[in-house]
PAKESE-348837 format. One line per field, with one value per residue: residue number from 1; residue in one letter; z, y, x negated of N, C-alpha, C in turn. Coordinates in steps of 0.05 Angstrom, whole numbers, plus 5000, padded with zeros to 4 digits. Each point is the difference from the previous one (the first is absolute). Layout:
// residues N
resi <- (NUM/...)
resn <- (A/...)
n_w <- (Z/...)
n_v <- (Y/...)
n_u <- (X/...)
ca_w <- (Z/...)
ca_v <- (Y/...)
ca_u <- (X/...)
c_w <- (Z/...)
c_v <- (Y/...)
c_u <- (X/...)
This chain:
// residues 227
resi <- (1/2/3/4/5/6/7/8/9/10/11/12/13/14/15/16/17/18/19/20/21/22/23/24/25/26/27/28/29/30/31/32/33/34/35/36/37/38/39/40/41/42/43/44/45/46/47/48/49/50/51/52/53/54/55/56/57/58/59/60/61/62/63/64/65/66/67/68/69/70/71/72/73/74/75/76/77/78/79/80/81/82/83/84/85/86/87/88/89/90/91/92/93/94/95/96/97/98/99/100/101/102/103/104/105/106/107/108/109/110/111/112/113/114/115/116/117/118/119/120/121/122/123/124/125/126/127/128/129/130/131/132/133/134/135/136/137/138/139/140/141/142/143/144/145/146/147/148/149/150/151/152/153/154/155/156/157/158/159/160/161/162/163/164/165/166/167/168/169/170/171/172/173/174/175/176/177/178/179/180/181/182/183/184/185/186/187/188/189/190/191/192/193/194/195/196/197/198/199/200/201/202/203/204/205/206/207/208/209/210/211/212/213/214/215/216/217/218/219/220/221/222/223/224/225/226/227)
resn <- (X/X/X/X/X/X/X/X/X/X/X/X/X/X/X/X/X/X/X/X/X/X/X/X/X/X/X/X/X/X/X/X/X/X/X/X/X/X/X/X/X/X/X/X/X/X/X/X/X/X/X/X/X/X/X/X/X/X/X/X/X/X/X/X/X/X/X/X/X/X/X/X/X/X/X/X/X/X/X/X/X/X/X/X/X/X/X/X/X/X/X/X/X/X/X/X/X/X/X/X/X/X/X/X/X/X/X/X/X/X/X/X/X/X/X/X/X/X/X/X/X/X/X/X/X/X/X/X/X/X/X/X/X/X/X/X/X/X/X/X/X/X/X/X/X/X/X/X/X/X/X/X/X/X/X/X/X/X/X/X/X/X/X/X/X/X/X/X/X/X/X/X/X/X/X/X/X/X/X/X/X/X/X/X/X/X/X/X/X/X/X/X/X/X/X/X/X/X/X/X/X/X/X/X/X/X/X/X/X/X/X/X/X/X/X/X/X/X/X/X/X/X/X/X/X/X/X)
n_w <- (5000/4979/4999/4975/5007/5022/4986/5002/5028/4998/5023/5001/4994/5000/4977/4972/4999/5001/4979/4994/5007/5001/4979/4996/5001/4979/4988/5001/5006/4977/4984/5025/4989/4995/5019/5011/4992/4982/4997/4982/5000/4985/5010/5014/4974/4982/4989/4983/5015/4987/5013/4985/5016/4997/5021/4986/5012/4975/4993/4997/4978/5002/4986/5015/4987/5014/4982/5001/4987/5015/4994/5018/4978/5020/4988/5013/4983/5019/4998/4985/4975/5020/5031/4999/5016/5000/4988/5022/5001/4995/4999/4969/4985/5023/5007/4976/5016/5027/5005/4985/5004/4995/4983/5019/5001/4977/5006/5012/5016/5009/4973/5003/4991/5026/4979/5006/5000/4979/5021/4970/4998/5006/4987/5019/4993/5012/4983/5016/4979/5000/4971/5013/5012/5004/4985/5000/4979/5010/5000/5007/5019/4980/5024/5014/5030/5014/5015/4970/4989/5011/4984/4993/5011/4997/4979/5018/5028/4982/4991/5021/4995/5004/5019/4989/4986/5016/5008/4972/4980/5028/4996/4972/4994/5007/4981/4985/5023/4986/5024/5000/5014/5013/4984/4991/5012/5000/4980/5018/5003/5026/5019/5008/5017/5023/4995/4981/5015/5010/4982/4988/5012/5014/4983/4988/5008/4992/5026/5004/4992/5014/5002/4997/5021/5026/4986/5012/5025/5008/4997/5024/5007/5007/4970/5003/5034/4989/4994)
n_v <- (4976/5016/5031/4988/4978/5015/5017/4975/4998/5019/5004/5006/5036/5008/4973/5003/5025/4993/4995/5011/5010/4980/4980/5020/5001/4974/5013/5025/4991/4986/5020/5004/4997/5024/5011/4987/5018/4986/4999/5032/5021/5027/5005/5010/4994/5017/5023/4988/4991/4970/4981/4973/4980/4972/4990/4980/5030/4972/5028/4982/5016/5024/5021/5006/5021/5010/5014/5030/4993/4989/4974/4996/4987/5010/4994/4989/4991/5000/4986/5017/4976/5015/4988/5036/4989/4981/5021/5009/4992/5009/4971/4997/5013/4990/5024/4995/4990/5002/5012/5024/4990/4971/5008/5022/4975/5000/5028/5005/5014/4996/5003/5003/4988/5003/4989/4996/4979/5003/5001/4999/4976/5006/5014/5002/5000/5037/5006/5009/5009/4986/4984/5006/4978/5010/4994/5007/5000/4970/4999/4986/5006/4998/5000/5012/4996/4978/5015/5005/5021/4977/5003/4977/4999/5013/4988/4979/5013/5014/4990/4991/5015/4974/5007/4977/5008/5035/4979/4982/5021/5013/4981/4998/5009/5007/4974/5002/4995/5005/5004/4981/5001/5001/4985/4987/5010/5000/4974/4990/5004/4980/5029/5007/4975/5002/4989/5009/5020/4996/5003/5029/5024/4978/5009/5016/5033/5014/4999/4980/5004/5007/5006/4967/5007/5016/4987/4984/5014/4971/4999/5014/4989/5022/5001/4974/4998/5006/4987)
n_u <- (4983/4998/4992/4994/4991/4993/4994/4993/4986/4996/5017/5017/4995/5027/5001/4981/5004/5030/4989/4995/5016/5007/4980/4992/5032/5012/4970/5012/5018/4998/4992/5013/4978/4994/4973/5020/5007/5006/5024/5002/5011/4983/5013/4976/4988/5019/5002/4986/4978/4996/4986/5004/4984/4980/4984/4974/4983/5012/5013/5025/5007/5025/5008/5026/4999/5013/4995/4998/4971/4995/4990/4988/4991/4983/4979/4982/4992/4978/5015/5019/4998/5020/4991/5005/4997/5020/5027/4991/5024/5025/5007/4995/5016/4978/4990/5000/5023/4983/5032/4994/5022/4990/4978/5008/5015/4997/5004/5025/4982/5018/5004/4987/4979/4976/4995/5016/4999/5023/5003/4995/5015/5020/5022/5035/5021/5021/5008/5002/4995/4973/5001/4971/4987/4977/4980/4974/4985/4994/4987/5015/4980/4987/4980/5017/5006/5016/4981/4988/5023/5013/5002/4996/4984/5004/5010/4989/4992/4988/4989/4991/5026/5004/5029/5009/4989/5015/5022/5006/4993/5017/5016/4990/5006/5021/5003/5025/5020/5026/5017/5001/5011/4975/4990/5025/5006/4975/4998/5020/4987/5015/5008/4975/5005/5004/5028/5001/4985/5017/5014/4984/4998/4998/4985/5013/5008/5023/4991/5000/5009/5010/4972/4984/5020/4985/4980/5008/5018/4986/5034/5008/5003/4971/5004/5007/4997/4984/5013)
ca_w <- (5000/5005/5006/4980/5010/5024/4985/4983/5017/5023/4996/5000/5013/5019/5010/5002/5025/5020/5010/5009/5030/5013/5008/5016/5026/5008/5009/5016/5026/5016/5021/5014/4999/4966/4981/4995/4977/4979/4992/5013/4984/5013/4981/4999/4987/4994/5015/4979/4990/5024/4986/5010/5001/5005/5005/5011/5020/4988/4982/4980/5007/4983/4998/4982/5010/4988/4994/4983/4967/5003/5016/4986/5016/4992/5017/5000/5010/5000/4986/4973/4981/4977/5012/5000/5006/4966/4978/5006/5005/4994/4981/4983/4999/5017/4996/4971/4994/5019/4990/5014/5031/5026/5003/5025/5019/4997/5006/5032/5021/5013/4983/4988/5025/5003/4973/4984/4982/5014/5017/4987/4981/4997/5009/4984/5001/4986/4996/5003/4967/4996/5007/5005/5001/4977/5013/4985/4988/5007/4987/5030/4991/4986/5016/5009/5006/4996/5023/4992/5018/5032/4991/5005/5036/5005/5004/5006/5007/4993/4980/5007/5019/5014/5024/5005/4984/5019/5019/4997/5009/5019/5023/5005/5007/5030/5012/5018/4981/4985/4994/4967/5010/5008/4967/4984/5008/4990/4977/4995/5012/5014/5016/5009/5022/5025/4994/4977/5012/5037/4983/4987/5022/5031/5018/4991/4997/4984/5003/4987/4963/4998/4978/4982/4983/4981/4985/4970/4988/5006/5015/5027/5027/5013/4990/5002/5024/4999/4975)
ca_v <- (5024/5025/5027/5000/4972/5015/5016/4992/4979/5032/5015/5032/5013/5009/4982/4996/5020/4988/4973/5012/5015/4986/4987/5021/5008/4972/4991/5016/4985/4981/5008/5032/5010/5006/4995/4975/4997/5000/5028/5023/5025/5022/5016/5028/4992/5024/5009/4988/4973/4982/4979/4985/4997/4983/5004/4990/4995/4999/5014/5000/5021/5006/5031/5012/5029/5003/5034/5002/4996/4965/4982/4994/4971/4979/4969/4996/4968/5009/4982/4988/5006/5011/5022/5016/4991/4983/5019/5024/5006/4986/4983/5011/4997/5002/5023/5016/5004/5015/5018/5020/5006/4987/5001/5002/4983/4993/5011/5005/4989/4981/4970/4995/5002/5019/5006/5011/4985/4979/4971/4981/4982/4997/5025/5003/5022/4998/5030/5005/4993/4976/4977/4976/5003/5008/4995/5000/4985/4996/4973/4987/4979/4965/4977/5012/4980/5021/5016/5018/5023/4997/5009/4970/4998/5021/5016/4967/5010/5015/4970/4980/5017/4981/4998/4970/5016/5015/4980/4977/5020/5011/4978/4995/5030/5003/4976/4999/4997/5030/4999/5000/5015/5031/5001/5006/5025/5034/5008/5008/5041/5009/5007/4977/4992/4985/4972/4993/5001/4971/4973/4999/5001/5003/5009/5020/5009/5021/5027/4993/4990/5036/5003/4988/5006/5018/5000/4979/5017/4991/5005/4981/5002/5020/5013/4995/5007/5040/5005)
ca_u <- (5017/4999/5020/5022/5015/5007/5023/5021/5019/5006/5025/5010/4980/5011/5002/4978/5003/5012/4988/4974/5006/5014/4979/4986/5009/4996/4980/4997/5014/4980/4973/4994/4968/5003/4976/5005/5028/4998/5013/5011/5010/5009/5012/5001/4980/5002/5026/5020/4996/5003/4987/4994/4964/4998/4976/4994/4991/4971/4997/5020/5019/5021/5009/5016/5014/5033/5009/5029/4994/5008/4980/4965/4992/4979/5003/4971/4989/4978/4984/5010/4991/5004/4987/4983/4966/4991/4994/4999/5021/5023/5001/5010/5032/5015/5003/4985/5029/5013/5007/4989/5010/4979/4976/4984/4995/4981/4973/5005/4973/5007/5003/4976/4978/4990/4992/5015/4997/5024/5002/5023/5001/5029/5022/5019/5018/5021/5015/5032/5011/5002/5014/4986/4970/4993/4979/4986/4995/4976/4983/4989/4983/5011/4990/5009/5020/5028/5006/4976/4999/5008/5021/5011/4995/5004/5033/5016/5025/5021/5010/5020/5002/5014/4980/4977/4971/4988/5006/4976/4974/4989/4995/4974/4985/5003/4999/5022/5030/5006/5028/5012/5028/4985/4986/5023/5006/4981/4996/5023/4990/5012/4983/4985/5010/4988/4998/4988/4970/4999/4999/4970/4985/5018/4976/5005/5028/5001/4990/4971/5002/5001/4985/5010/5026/5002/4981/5021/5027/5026/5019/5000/5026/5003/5002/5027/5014/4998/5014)
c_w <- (5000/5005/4977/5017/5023/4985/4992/5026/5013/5000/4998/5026/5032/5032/5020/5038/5020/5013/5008/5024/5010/5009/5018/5030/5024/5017/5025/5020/5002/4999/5006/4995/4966/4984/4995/4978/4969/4987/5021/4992/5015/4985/5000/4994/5002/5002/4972/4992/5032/4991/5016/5001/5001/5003/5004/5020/4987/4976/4981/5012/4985/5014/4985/5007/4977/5000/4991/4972/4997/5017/4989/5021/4996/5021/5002/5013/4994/4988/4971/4982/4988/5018/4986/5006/4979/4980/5006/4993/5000/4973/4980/5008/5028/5010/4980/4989/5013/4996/5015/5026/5011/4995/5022/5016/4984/5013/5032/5007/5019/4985/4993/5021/4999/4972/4987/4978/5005/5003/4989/4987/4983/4999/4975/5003/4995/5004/5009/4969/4997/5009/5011/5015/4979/5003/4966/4975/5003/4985/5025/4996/4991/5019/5020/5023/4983/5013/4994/5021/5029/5005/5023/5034/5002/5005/4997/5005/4988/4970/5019/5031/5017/5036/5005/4986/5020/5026/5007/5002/5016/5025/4988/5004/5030/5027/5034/4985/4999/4990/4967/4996/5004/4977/4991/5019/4999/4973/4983/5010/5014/5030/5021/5035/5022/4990/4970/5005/5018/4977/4985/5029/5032/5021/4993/5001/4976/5001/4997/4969/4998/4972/4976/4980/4985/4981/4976/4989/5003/5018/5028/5013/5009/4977/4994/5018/4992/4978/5011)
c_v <- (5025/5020/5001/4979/5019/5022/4996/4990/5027/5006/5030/5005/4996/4971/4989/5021/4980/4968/5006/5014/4975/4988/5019/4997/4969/5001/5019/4983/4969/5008/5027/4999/5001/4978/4961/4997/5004/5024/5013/5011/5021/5020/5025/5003/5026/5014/4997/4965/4985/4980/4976/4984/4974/4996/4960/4983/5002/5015/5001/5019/5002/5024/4996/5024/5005/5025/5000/4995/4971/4991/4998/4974/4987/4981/4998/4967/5000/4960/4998/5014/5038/5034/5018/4993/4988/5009/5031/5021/4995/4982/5023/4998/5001/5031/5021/5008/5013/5024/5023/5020/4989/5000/5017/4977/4980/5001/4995/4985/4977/4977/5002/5004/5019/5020/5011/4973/4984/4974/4986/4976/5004/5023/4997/5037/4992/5026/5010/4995/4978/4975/4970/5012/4995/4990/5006/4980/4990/4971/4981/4979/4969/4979/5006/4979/5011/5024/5031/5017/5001/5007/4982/5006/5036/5011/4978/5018/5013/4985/4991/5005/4996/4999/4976/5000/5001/4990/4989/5013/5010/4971/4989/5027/5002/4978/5002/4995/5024/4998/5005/5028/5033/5011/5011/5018/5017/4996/5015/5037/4998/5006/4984/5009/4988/4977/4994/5003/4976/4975/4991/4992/5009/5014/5032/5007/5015/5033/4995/5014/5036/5013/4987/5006/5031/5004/4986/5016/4972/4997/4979/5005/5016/5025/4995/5014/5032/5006/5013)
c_u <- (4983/5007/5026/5026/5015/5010/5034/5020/5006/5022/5003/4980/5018/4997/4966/4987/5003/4985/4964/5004/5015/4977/4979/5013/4993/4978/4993/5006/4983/4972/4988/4974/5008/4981/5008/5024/4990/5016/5009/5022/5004/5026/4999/4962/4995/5021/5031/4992/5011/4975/5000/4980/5001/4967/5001/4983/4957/4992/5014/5029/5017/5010/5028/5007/5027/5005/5028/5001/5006/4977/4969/4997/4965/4989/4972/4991/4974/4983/5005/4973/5002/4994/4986/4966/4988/4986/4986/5020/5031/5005/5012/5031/5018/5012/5008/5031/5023/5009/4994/5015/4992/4981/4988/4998/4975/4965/5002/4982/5012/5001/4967/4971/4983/4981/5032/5021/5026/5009/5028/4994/5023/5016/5006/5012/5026/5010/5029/5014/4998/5019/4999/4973/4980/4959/4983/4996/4976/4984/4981/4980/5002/4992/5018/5021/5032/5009/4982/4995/5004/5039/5027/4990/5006/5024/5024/5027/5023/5012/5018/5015/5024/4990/4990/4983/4987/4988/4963/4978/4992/4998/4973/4975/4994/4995/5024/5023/5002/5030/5022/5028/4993/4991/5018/5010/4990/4998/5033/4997/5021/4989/4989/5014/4981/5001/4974/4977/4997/4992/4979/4987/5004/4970/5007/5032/5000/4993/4962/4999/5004/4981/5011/5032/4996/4984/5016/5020/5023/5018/5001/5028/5006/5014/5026/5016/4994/5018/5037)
């Protein structure tokens, strides 16, 4: 699977948001130490973006930021054939199509290392106009596994965006059970509860999670009863 194969499995931007802040919030609650969670989402990036992050710990990453222009999606797998290091810089095609409302995130110092140099294998897009996602034209290496760009371990999740997906991934991640019922309730964006935190995690309340919610922007109980 490549970024073309993952283009093609993406839902609507609106949808896509919602499941990136859901998984962000999941992990908030089973693991109060950040520097231990794989994804994030902030939604206050900027004061018109939101983004969502996936870090794996050993140098492999993912950036989505969601403007009001649409989405920028890249991805970095620091073992693929098709690493910047490789070539002394971005694989041909992977970049070279990006539409020019997102080309500042191309350069954004946060996507790229201390030389300046971007930390991509992979990015997609999508345009508020657009009718689809959308990815470069590229020529992938011919020795290449089925996985070139990283494309395939990178963005499992969001391919496959089922909470027993979500389920199975974080019980081996985390090496714990991971309530099937709590899952589907935050991935459903409905507001997060004492009970639904007790059920991830009975070592933690919901006033624990204070930052974390407001960093996500997702809805709680408490915003319910102030209503």
């Amino acid at each position: 699977m490549t970024v073309h194969d993952v283009a093609r499995h993406l839902p609507e931007i609106a949808v896509l948001r919602e499941h990136c802040r859901s998984m962000a919030v999941l992990e908030a609650v089973l693991s109060p130490e950040w520097e231990s969670r794989r994804h994030s989402f902030d939604d206050h990036w900027s004061e018109t973006e939101s983004m969502a992050s996936m870090r794996s710990g050993s140098g492999d990453e993912y950036s989505i930021v969601f403007s009001p222009a649409g989405v920028y999606v890249r991805g970095f797998d620091h073992e693929s054939p098709m690493s910047p290091y490789a070539e002394d810089g971005p694989w041909p095609g992977v970049l070279d199509e990006v539409p020019e409302v997102f080309r500042p995130y191309v350069g954004e110092p946060v996507f790229s290392d201390e030389d300046g140099m971007s930390l991509v294998t992979a990015c997609m897009w999508r345009r508020t106009v657009d009718d689809g996602w959308k990815a470069g034209t590229i020529g992938f290496p011919d020795a290449a596994t089925g996985d070139p760009d990283g494309a395939n371990y990178l963005f499992q999740l969001l391919v496959h965006r089922s909470p027993e997906a979500f389920q199975r991934w974080a019980e081996d991640y985390y090496e714990v059970p991971v309530d099937l019922e709590a899952v589907r309730h935050v991935f459903s964006s409905r507001p997060l509860t004492e009970e639904v935190v007790r059920a991830l995690n009975p070592e933690i309340v919901l006033v624990d999670l204070s930052q974390d919610i407001a960093e996500t922007g997702y809805p709680t109980s408490w915003d319910t009863e102030q209503q």
